[in-house]
N, C-alpha and C positions, 0 to 999 in steps of 0.2 A: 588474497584479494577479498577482503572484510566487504562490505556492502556500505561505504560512505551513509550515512542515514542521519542527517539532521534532522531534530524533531520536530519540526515544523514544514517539512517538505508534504506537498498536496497532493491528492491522487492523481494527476495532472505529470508532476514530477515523479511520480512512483512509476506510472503509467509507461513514461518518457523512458527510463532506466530498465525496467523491466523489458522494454522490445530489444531494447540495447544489449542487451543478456540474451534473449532467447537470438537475436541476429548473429551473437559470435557463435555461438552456440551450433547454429544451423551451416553458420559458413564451414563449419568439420575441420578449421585449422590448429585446432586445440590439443594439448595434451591430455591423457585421460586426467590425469591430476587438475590440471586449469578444467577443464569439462566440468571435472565434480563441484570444484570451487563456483564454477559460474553456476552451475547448478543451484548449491545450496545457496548463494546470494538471490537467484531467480526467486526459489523457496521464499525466502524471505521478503523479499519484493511484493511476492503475490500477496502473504501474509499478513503487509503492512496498508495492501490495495484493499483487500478484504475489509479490514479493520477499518478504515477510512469510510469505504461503502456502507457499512453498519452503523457505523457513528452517524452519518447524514440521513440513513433511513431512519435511525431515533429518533433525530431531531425533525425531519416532518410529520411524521406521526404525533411528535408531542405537538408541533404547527397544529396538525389537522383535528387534534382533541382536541383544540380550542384553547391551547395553552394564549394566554395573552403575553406573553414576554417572550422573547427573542432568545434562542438558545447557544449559544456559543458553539462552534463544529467540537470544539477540543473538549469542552466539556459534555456533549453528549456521545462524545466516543469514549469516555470513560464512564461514563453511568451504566449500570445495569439495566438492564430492561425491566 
């Protein structure tokens, strides 16, 4: 159970997938083996929420310096701070 991830999916979508995990998860119908698989997809989930979160804090921060141009989400989630 790999974690579907298109690269273009929104925290929105991540958001959506990850309750979807932590719900089978909690319902305890799982195999330890499915458990850990959902587990590490969750992992990854959170990881990919994160990242998204960060990217948007970049980009209003560069907004609020006074940057005058519009920053692309996808491009300030890969710049460095």
């Amino acid at each position: 159970m790999a974690p579907e991830r298109a690269p273009d999916d929104g925290f929105d979508a991540v958001l959506a997938r990850l309750r979807k995990v932590v719900e089978h998860l909690e319902a305890g119908q799982l195999s330890l083996e499915d458990s850990l698989t959902a587990y590490e997809q969750g992992i990854a989930l959170a990881r990919r929420g994160h990242e998204l979160l960060d990217g948007a804090e970049r980009r209003v921060e560069l907004l609020v310096a006074g940057g005058s141009q519009a920053v692309p989400l996808d491009e300030a989630a890969t710049d460095e701070p």
